[in-house]
C-alpha positions in Angstrom: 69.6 -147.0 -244.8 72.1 -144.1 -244.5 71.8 -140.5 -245.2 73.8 -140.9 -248.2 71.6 -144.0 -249.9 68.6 -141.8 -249.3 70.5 -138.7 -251.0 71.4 -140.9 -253.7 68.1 -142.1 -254.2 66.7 -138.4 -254.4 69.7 -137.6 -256.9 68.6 -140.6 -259.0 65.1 -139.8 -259.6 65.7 -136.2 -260.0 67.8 -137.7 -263.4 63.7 -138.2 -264.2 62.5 -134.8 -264.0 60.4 -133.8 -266.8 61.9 -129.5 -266.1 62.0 -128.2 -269.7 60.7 -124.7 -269.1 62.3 -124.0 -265.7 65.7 -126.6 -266.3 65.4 -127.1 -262.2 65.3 -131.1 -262.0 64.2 -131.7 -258.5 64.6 -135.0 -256.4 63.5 -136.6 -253.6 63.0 -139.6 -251.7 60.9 -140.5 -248.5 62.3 -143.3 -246.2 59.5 -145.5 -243.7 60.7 -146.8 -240.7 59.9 -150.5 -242.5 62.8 -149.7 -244.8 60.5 -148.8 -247.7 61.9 -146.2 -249.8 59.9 -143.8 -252.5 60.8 -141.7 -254.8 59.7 -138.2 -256.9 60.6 -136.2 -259.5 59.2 -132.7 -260.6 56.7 -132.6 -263.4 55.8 -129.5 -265.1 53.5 -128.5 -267.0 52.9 -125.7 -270.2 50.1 -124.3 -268.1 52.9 -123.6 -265.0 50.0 -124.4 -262.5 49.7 -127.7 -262.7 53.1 -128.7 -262.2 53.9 -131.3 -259.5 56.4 -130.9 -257.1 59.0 -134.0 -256.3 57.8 -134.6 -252.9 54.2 -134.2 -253.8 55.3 -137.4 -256.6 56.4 -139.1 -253.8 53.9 -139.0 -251.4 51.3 -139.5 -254.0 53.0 -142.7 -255.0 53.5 -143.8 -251.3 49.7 -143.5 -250.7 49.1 -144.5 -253.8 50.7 -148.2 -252.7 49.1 -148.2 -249.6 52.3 -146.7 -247.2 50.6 -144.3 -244.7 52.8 -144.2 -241.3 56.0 -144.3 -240.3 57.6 -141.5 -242.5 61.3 -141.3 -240.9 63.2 -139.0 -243.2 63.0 -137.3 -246.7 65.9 -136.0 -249.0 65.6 -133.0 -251.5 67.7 -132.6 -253.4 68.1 -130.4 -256.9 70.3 -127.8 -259.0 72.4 -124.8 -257.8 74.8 -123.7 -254.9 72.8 -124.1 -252.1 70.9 -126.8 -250.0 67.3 -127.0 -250.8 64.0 -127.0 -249.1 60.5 -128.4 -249.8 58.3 -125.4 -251.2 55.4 -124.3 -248.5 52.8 -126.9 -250.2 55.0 -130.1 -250.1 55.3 -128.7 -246.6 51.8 -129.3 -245.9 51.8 -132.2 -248.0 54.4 -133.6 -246.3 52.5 -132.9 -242.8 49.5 -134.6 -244.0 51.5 -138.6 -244.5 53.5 -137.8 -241.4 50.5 -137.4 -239.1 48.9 -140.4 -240.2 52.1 -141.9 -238.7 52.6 -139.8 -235.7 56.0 -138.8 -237.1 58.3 -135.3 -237.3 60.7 -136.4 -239.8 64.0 -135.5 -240.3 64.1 -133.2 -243.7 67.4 -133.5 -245.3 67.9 -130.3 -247.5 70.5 -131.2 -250.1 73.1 -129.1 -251.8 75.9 -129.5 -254.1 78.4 -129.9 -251.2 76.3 -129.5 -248.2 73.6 -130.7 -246.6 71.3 -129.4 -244.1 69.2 -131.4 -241.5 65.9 -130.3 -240.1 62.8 -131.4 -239.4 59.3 -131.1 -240.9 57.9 -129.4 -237.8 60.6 -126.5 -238.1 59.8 -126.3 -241.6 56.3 -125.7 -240.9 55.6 -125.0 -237.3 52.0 -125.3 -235.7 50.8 -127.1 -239.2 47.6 -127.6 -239.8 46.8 -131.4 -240.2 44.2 -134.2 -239.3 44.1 -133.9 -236.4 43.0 -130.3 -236.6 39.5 -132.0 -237.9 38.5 -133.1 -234.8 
């Protein structure tokens, strides 16, 4: 899967956001190295709270069917001028599915016309994790 199939996958569930106080449709899309691809959307909610963020959606729904290693690479991808980023809790959210799987994946922060590649551990350096149980 390229780059640009995972964007487009992002792009496509973000056309599922349920936004209608903040109008900021989010997207995003986690690829495992098996090829399996899975996607969230952003959910709010009246009490502002308890709104779910698009990655959260996704992970949720990946562990939900059972997919726990192997994270590779996830695209973001929602409204306005700029590339963006996963908020500090799908950071850590992020973290946790990726070091069940031993895996730094690549973050692709997406934009109108640009996008920005990083990875989950500069997003979140020295995270906090499983293997901080021990």
């Amino acid at each position: 899967m390229t780059d640009e199939d995972l964007i487009a996958a992002a792009r496509e569930a973000a056309a599922q956001s349920y936004s209608p106080y903040s109008r900021f449709a989010v997207g995003s899309a986690l690829l495992f190295s098996d090829g399996t691809v899975v996607t969230g959307t952003n959910i709010e909610n009246a009490s502002y709270g308890l709104a779910l963020c698009a990655e959260t959606v996704a992970v949720a729904k990946a562990m939900d069917a059972g997919v726990r290693g192997g994270l590779e690479a996830v695209a973001v991808t929602g409204p306005g001028d700029a590339p963006i980023t996963p908020c500090g809790r799908c950071r850590q959210v992020l973290n946790e599915l990726a070091q069940l799987g031993g895996t730094d994946p690549d973050i692709l922060c997406v934009g109108p016309d640009e996008v920005r590649r990083t990875t989950l551990s500069a997003l979140l350096p020295d995270a906090f994790g499983p293997a901080s149980l021990v």
